[in-house]
N, C-alpha and C positions, 0 to 999 in steps of 0.2 A: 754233286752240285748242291752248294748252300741253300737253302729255303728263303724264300722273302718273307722276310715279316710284316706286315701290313701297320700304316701310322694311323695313326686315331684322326679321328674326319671332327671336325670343330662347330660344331651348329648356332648360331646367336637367333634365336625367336622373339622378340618383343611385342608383337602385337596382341590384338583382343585373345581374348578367352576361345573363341570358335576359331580364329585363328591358327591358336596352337594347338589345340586339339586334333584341328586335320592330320597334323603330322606324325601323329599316333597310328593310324593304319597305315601311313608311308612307311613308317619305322618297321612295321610288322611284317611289310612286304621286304622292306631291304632287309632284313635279318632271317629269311625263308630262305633268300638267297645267297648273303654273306653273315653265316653266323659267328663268327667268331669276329667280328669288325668292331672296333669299340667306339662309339661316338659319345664325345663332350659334348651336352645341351646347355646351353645357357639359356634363362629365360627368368620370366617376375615368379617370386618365388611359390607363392599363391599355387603355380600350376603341378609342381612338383608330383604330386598323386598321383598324375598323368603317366608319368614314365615310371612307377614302381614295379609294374611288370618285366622292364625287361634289365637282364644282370648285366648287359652290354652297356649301358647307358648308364655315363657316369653325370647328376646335375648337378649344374651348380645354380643359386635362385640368389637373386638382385632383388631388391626393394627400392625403388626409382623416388619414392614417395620420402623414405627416411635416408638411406646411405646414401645416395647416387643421387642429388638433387641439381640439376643444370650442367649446364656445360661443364662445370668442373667435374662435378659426379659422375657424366659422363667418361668422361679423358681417363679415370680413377677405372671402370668398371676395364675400360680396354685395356 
């Protein structure tokens, strides 16, 4: 029987600072139990220090302020 290979799970966080931080110890709990799972974080780039600890976690950091400014910047970041 072939092996399932598991797809990358996609995260977008934009909110406050304490916001995204909560999902630092989610992450540490889902990786206790799915370690080898890789999740995409998108979020303001600012928070990126946040996930250096973990090798599963590939980020990518949006600046809302300079790149991605309105609706257009929006539609651009999707």
């Amino acid at each position: 029987m072939t092996q399932k290979k598991d797809k990358s799970i996609l995260v977008f966080r934009f909110s406050s600072l304490g916001d995204i931080a909560m999902t630092v110890p989610v992450l540490r709990s889902f990786f206790n139990t799915y370690p080898d799972q890789k999740i995409i974080f998108v979020s303001r780039s600012f928070v990126e220090p946040l996930f250096q600890e973990f090798e599963n976690v590939e980020f990518i950091g949006l600046d809302f302020k300079t790149d991605y400014i309105g609706v257009k910047g929006l539609f651009r970041a999707f």
